[in-house]
C-alpha positions as CSV (number, residue, x, y, z in Angstrom):
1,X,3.8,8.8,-10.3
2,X,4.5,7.0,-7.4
3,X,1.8,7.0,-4.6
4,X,1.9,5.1,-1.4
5,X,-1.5,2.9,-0.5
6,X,-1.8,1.0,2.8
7,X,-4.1,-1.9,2.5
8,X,-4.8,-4.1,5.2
9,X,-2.9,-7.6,4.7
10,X,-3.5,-10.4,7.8
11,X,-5.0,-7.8,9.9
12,X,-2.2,-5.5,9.4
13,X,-0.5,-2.4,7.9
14,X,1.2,-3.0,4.8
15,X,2.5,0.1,2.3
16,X,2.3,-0.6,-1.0
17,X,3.4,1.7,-3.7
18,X,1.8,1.3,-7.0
19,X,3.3,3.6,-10.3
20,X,-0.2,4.6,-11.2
């Protein structure tokens, strides 16, 4: 499954998608 995560990365918004 591919989900979508935004994590905060030098104060900004970053999508990361993790197969989990």
């Amino acid at each position: 499954c591919g989900k979508r995560l935004i994590v905060p990365v030098a104060s900004q918004g970053v999508d990361v998608e993790k197969e989990r």
